[in-house]
Phi, psi and omega in degrees: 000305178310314203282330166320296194296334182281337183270027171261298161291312207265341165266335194272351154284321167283338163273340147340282195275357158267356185286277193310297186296303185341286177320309247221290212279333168318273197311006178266277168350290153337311191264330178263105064261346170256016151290307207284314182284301189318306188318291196300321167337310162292329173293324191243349150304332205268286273250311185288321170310294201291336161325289207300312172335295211288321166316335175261323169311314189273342168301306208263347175283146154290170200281304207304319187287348186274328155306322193246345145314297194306334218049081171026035160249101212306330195272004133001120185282346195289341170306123164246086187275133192284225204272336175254359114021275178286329164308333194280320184306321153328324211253346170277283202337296185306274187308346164315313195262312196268005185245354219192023143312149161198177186267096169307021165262333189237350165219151172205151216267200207255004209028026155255151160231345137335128152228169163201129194225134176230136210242107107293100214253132154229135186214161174217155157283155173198128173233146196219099163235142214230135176235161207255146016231036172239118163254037168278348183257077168248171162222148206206105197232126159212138165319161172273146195310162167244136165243156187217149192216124190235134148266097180248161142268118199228125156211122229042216204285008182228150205229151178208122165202218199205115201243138176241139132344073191279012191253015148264000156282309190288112187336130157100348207267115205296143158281105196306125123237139214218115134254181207201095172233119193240150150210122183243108165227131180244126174232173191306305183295332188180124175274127172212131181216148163238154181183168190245166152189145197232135170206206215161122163051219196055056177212172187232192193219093202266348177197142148231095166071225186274346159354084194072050171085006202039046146262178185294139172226148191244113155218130193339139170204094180276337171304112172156134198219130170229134175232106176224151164239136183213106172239191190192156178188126206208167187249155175253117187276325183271038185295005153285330184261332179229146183216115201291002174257033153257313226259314195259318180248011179063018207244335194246207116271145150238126180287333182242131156279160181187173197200159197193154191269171194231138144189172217170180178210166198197159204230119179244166171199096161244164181188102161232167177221145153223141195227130154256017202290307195270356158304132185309134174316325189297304177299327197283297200318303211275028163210103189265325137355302185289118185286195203228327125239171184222145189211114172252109187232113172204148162249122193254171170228100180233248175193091163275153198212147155162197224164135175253153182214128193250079188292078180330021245284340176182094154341108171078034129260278171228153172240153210206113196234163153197134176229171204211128178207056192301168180208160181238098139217271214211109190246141162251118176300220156198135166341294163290022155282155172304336184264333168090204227277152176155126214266120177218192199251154181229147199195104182212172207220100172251147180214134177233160170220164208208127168213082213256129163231109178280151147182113230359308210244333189288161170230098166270159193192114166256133214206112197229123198231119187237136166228099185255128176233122193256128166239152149211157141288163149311328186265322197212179185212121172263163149212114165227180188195181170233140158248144165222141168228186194216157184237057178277164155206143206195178163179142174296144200199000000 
């Protein structure tokens, strides 16, 4: 009995003290795993502090600086714009969405809003006059090329730079005047753009009539004043699938080629003179037709139609765009023109091409612009138009 009670006690001891150890090393474990947390605790309580530092530092700024802290991400929820701020950014959001959509199987944006791009613009003038009812008896003026060399900065739809006059830089060379002013805006939905140009004299006179044979000839000719103003605005009926700012503005890709119909309307104001007065009588005799001056002051109004087509040729690398966008409408003669005052049909032709090479953030693009506007009469058929062709290269961030 005695020897029952001592195994009795003596296991009930023993598990005591295998209790007791468990329990003690549990508490070891334990203490050094909540040494391993406290340590990270501490490292992300630090971490979670300086957040908030920079969070009450980044509060306290005004929002426009908060904007440019941000990198120009206007859509940062941290930004606290205030209320008309925030209306504008609304009402872009809005127009964002209903203007500048698209089917992300054929087009998707460039993920940037930077661009910085340098421009090489050459353009020329041509004036064409055809006298009835031979039409060998034309005359044929063109200006001399004009080059123009531009830096711009762009960001999202606004753009700023500076373009200089390189054929005044060249030794020898008379100094063009001229001015040359485009604002061009594009969206999924539609393009509009307007612009001036004003030049004098710089032209050759390349054919007159049977003149040297009715062969080609170059002789100076400065009496000549061109003034024109023009703008347009026309729509993309396929504007989910295509997109003329992959071709023209650098902001998209297309992924698919695809193409839309065009329409719209457009507006010209021209006012050029020409005096042939000082031309040799020997020259004059072989267009016996030809006044001694002529002055075109007229305004159209028209209706553009036309198609565009964006050839994918190797997706987010090169593309190929041409558009063709002629018009018909409503020309008003003006008093001081040679025809005086007087309502005619207006008929005219914009055509552009694009060949654009992406590669990842850069771009280049050789890019060709024909602007033609035809007038007639009984006695003549005028025409003239402006080329161009422009050489960028840029690149996005």
């Amino acid at each position: 009995m005695r020897e029952n009670t001592l195994r009795i006690l003596l296991t009930i001891f023993l598990l005591c003290s295998a209790k007791h150890y468990a329990l003690a090393e549990h508490d070891i474990c334990q203490s050094e795993a909540y040494g391993v947390s406290d340590s990270l605790m501490t490292e992300l309580q630090r971490d979670s502090i300086q957040e908030r530092i920079d969070s009450i530092e980044f509060s306290k700024l005004p929002w426009y600086k908060q904007v440019v802290k941000s990198g120009f991400h206007i859509h940062d929820p941290q930004i606290n714009y205030p209320r008309f701020p925030r209306f504008l950014l609304n009402v872009y959001d809005w127009g964002d969405r209903i203007f500048n959509s698209y089917d992300t199987d054929y087009v998707v944006g460039s993920g940037k809003n930077w661009k910085v791009r340098l421009e090489s613009y050459n353009w020329m003038e041509s004036y064409m006059l055809i006298f009835a009812p031979h039409n060998r008896d034309m005359l044929h003026i063109r200006s001399e090329i004009y080059s123009d060399l531009g830096a711009y900065l762009s960001f999202m739809a606004v753009s700023v730079g500076y373009t200089a006059k390189v054929n005044n830089w060249v030794r020898g060379s008379t100094p063009t005047s001229r001015t040359n002013f485009n604002f061009d805006f594009t969206c999924s939905r539609f393009s509009a753009r307007i612009g001036w140009q004003s030049t004098e004299g710089n032209t050759r006179i390349t054919h007159f009539g049977a003149y040297d044979g009715g062969k080609s000839i170059s002789y100076d000719f400065n009496d000549i004043k061109h003034n024109s103003k023009a703008g347009e605005i026309y729509y993309f009926f396929n504007h989910r699938r295509y997109s003329q700012a992959a071709a023209y503005s650098f902001s998209k890709y297309q992924l698919k080629s695809a193409g839309t119909p065009i329409l719209g309307f457009a507006f010209t104001h021209q006012r050029i003179t020409m005096d042939f007065s000082n031309l040799p009588d020997a020259m004059k005799a072989y267009l016996p037709t030809l006044d001694n001056n002529y002055k075109f002051r007229f305004t159209d109004y028209a209706l553009v139609a036309g198609y565009a087509y964006n050839w994918a040729i190797r997706p987010r690398r090169w593309l190929f765009n041409v558009t063709a966008i002629p018009s018909v409408g409503y020309r008003h003669s003006y008093s001081d023109s040679s025809e005086g005052k007087k309502s005619m049909m207006a008929t005219n032709l914009r055509m552009r091409f694009s060949l654009v090479y992406n590669h990842k953030a850069l771009f280049a693009s050789l890019m060709g612009k024909f602007d033609g506007n035809l007038y007639y009469n009984s006695k003549y058929v005028f025409f003239n138009s402006t080329e161009s062709l422009s050489l960028i290269v840029g690149a996005r961030f």
